[in-house]
C-alpha positions as a printed NumPy array, in Angstrom:
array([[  0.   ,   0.   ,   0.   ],
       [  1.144,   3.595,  -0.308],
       [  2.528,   5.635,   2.359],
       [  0.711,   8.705,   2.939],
       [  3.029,  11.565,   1.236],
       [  4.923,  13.098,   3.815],
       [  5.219,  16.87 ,   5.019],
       [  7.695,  19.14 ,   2.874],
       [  6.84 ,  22.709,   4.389],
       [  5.403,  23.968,   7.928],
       [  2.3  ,  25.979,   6.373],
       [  3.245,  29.93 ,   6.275],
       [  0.611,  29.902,   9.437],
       [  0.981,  27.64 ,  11.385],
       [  0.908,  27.873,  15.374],
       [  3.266,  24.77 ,  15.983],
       [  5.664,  23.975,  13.342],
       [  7.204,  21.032,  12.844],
       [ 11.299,  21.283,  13.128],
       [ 13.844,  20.838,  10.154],
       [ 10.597,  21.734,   7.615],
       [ 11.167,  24.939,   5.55 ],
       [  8.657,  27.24 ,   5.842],
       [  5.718,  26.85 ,   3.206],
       [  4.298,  29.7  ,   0.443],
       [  2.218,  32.578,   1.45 ],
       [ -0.126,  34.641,  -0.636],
       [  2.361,  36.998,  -1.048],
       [  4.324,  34.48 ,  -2.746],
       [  1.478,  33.048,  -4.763],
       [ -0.177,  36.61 ,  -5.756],
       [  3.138,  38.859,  -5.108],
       [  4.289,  39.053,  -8.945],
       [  1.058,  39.063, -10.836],
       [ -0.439,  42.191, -12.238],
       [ -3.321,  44.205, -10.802],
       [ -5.746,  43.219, -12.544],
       [ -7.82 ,  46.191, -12.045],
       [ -4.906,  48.31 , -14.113],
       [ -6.586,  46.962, -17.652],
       [ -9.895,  48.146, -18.941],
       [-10.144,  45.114, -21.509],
       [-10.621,  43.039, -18.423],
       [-14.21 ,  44.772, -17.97 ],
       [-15.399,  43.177, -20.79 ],
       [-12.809,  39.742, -21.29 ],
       [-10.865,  37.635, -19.194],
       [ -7.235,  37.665, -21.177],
       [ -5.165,  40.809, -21.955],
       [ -2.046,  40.808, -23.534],
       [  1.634,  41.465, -22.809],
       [  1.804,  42.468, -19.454],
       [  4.819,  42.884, -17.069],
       [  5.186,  40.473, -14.391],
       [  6.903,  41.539, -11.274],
       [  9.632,  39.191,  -9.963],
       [  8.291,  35.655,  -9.052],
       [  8.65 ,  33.726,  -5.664],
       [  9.554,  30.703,  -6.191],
       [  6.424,  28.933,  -5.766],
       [  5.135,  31.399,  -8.734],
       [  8.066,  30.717, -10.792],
       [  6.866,  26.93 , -10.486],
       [  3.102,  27.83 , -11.589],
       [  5.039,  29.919, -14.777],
       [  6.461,  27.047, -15.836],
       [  9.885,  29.066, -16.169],
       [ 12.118,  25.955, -15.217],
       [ 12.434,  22.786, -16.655],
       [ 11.247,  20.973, -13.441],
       [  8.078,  22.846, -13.801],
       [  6.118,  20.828, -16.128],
       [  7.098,  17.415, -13.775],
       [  5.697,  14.673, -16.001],
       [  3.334,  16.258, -18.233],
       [  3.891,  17.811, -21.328],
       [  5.111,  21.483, -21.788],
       [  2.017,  23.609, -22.865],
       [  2.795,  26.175, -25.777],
       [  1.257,  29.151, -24.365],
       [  1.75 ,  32.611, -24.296],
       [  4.349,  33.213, -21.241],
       [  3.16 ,  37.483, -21.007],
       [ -0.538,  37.157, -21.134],
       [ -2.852,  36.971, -17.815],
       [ -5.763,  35.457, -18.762],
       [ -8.443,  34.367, -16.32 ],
       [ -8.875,  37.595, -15.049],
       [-12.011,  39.222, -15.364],
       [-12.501,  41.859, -13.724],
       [-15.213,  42.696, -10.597],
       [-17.093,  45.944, -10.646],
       [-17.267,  46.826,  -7.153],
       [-19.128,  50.064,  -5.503],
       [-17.169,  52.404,  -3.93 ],
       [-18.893,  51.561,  -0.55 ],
       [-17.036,  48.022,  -0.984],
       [-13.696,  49.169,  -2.07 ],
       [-14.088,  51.285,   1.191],
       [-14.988,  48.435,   3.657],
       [-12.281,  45.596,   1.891],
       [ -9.777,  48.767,   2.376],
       [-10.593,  48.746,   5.822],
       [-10.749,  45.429,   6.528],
       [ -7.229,  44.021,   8.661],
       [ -5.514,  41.528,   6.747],
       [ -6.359,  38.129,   8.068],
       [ -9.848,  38.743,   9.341],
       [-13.627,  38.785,   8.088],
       [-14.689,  42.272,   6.538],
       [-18.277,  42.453,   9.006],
       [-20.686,  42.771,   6.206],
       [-20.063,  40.93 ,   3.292],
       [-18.529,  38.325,   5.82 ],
       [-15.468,  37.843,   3.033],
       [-11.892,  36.833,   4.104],
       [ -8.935,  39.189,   3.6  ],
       [ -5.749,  37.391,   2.837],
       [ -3.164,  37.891,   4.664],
       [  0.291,  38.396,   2.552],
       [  1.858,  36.277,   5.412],
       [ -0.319,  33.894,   5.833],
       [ -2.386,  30.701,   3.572],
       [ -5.834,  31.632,   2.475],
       [ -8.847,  30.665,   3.287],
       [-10.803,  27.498,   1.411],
       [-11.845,  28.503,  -2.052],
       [-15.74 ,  27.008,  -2.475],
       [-17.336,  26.69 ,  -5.67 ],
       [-21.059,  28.061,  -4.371],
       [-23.616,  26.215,  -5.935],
       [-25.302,  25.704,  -9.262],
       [-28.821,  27.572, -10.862],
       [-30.585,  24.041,  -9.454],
       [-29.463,  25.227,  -5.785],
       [-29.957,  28.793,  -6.15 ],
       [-26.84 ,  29.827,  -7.98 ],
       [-25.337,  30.975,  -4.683],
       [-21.909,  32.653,  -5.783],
       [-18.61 ,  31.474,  -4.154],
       [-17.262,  34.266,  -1.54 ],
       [-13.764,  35.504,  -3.099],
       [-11.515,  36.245,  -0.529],
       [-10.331,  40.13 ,  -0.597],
       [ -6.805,  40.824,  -1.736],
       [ -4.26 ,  41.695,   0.838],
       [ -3.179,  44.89 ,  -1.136],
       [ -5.902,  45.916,  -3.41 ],
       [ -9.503,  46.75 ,  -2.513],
       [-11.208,  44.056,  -3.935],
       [-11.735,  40.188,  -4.256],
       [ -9.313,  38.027,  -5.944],
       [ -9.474,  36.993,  -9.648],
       [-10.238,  34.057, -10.859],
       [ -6.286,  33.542, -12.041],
       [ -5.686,  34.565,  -8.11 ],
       [ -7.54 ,  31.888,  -7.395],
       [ -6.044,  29.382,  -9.185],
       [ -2.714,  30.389,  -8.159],
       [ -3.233,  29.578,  -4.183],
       [ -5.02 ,  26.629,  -5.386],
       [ -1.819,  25.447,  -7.041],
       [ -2.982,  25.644, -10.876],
       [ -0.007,  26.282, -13.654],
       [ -0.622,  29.731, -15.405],
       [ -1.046,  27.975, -18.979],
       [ -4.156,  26.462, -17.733],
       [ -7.143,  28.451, -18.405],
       [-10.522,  28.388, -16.714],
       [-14.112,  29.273, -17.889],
       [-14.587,  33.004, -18.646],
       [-17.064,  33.62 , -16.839],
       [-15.899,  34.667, -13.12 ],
       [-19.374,  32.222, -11.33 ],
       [-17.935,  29.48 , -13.693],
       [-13.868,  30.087, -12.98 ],
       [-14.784,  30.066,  -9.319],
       [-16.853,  27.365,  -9.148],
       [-14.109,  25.064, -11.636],
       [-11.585,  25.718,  -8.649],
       [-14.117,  25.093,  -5.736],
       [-14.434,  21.508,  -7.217],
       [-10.893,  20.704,  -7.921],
       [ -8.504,  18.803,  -6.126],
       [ -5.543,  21.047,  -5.67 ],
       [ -3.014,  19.856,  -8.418],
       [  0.137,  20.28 ,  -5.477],
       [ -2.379,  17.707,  -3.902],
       [ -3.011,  15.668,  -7.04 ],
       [  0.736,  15.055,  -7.736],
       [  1.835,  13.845,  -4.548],
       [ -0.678,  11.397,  -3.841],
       [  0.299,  10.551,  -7.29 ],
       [  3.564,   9.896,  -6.641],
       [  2.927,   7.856,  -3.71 ],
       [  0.856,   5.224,  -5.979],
       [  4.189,   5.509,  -8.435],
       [  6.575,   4.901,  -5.825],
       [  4.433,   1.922,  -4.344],
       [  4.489,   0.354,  -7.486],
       [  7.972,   0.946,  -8.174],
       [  7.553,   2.293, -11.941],
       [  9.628,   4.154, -13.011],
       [  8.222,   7.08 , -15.402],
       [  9.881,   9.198, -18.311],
       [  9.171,  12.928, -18.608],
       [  7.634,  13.452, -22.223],
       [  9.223,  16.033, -23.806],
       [  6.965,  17.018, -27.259],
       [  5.223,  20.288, -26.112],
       [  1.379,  19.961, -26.791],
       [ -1.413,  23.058, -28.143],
       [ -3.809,  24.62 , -25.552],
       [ -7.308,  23.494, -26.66 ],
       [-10.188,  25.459, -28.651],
       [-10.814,  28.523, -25.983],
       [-14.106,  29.245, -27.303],
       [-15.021,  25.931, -24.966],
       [-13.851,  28.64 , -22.132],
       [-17.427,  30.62 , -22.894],
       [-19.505,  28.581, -23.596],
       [-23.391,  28.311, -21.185],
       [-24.312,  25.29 , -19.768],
       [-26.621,  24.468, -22.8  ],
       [-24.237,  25.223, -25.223],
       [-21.528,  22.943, -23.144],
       [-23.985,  19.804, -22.604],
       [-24.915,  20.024, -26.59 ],
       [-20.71 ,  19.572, -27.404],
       [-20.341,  16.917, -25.327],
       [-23.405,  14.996, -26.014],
       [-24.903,  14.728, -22.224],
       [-27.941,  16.073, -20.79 ],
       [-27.927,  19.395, -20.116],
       [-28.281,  20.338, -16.313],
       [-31.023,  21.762, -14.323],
       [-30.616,  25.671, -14.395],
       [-33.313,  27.   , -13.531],
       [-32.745,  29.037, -10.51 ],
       [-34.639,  27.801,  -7.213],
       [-35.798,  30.992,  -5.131],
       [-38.211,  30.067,  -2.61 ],
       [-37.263,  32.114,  -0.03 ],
       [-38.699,  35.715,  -2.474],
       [-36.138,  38.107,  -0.424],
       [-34.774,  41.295,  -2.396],
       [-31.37 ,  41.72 ,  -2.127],
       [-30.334,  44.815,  -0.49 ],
       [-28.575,  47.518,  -2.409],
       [-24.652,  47.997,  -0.642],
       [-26.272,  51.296,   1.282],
       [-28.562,  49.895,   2.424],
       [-26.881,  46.193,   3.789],
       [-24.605,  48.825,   5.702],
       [-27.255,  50.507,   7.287],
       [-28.371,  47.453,   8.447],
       [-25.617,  46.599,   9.881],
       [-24.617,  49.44 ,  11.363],
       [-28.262,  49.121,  13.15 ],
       [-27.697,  45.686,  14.469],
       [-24.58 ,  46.993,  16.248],
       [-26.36 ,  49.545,  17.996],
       [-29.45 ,  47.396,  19.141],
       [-26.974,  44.737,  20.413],
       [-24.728,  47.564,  22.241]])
């Protein structure tokens, strides 16, 4: 039988670390070089722009941009576009957000929206994919970036989850989000991996012809359109709202808040 894979870092948090284990990645290190996405006005309206400047990457990012050899492990090297940040659409938040997120303290719950603000020192919190239309299309709550005033993209998300930056996710931020919510963490995926290879004492070769990114009009398409090109059913979407509440414009959600506080003291 396997061995369960055994510890390689002390997690960037942790209370009690274990001794002789380098400490592990922090979202600083996974987010630190990207670009702000909130820089490009394509990303209102798509999820890719083009040549952008990275900053310097840690070296867990320089692993997820595939900049070494070692990178690609033993899959096979992507041709991609090395200066493009795709899976980055872009939130349109009010300025009553960008306000509370800015005042949140890194590392704790903003009150109101109840969303998480990384800390740059510390491991985020557990991406969730929400739920589909069928259980009332409940979106996933982003975590808030430790320097910018806003959630996290959906590339942000993929990066603490430990996807490569040549892999691309739907379009669509719900969909993006909810891909990575559902995922086993490929970090995760590759070491429980190599436990099975060890146990059966293969030994593997690294393939070394570089393979095409797929047809990334798949990355838009609706859940209709998606069932139809893959032959299966298509899923229940329709949107499951017995409850009949309004949600409350931002102003207003404050307000309430603010009014709670004062009741309770």
């Amino acid at each position: 039988m396997p061995d369960y894979p055994a510890l390689k870092f002390n997690p960037a948090d942790a209370k009690k670390e274990f001794p002789k284990l380098p400490k592990g990645p922090t979202c600083e290190d996974a987010l630190g070089d990207l670009p702000d996405a909130d820089r490009f006005d394509r990303l209102n309206g798509s999820d890719v722009v083009a040549n952008v400047r990275y900053r310097n990457p840690s070296r867990y990012a320089l692993e997820l941009r595939c900049q070494t050899n070692q990178s690609w492990h033993f899959g096979h090297p992507r041709q991609w576009v090395l200066n493009n940040l795709t899976s980055s659409a872009r939130t349109n938040h009010s300025a009553i957000s960008r306000r509370r997120f800015g005042e949140t303290v890194e590392g704790e719950v903003e009150p109101i929206s109840r969303f998480f603000k990384l800390s740059k020192e510390g491991l985020s919190n557990t991406l969730r994919a929400g739920t589909d239309g069928a259980r009332g299309a409940f979106t996933s709550p982003r975590p808030i970036h430790y320097a910018h005033s806003r959630c996290i993209t959906v590339r942000e998300m993929a990066r603490l989850h430990g996807f490569p930056d040549w892999f691309r996710l739907h379009a669509t931020k719900w969909h993006g989000a909810r891909q990575i919510g559902n995922a086993v963490p490929p970090p995760l995926a590759r070491s429980i991996a190599e436990a099975i290879v060890i146990s059966f004492g293969l030994k593997l070769r690294r393939p070394s012809k570089p393979l095409e990114l797929g047809d990334i009009s798949l990355l838009s398409f609706e859940m209709s359109a998606a069932a139809k090109h893959f032959g299966v059913p298509p899923p229940n979407g329709r949107r499951n709202m017995k409850s009949g509440a309004k949600k409350r414009k931002q102003h207003e959600t404050e307000a309430h808040y603010h009014l709670l506080r004062a009741a309770n003291g």
